[in-house]
Steps between C-alpha positions, in 0.01 A plus 500: 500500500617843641812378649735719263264837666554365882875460430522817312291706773755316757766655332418839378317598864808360675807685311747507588488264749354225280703424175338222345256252601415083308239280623618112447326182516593222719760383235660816513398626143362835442132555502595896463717806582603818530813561401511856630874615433612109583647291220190290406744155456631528874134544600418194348825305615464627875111442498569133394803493724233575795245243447669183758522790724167604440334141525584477868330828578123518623196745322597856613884487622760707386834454488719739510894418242759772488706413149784729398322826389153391538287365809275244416151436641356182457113475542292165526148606300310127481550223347861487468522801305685804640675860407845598533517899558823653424565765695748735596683500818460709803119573301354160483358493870273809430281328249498128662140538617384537168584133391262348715210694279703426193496140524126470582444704202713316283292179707146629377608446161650136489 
């Protein structure tokens, strides 16, 4: 499944506004990621650390976390499986469009 290249084009066509990117199931685990210039382990922990968040959240809604150094986005794709974008503040508003089109691509795959 081309997860890994939707995460990656998230990333790469988003810098610097987009650091890293994971897609989770609905147990919080990590389907994939990418890691960007973000520590891969505190992808994983905050991606699982999302998921009873994420579980009251509806297909399509974002949410929108600001964490320390990063701003989080948290988006519903189907099923109970969602992506956590890390972003950078005072950046992350200019690509929040996108995630809508992210998470049905990452949908046409599951």
């Amino acid at each position: 499944m081309p997860f890994r290249a939707i995460l990656e084009t998230l990333v790469h066509s988003n810098s610097p506004a987009v650091r890293g990117a994971v897609f989770c199931d609905h147990e919080g685990e990590r389907v994939d990621a990418c890691c960007g210039n973000v520590d891969p382990f505190v992808m994983d922990v905050t991606g699982a650390t999302c998921a009873a968040t994420a579980a009251a959240m509806l297909r399509g809604q974002r949410l929108r976390v600001v964490m320390g150094d990063d701003v989080l986005w948290i988006v519903m794709v189907d099923q109970g499986y969602y992506l956590v974008v890390f972003c950078r503040p005072g950046f992350d508003l200019s690509c929040k469009a996108i995630f809508p089109s992210i998470a049905d691509a990452l949908a046409a795959y599951m």
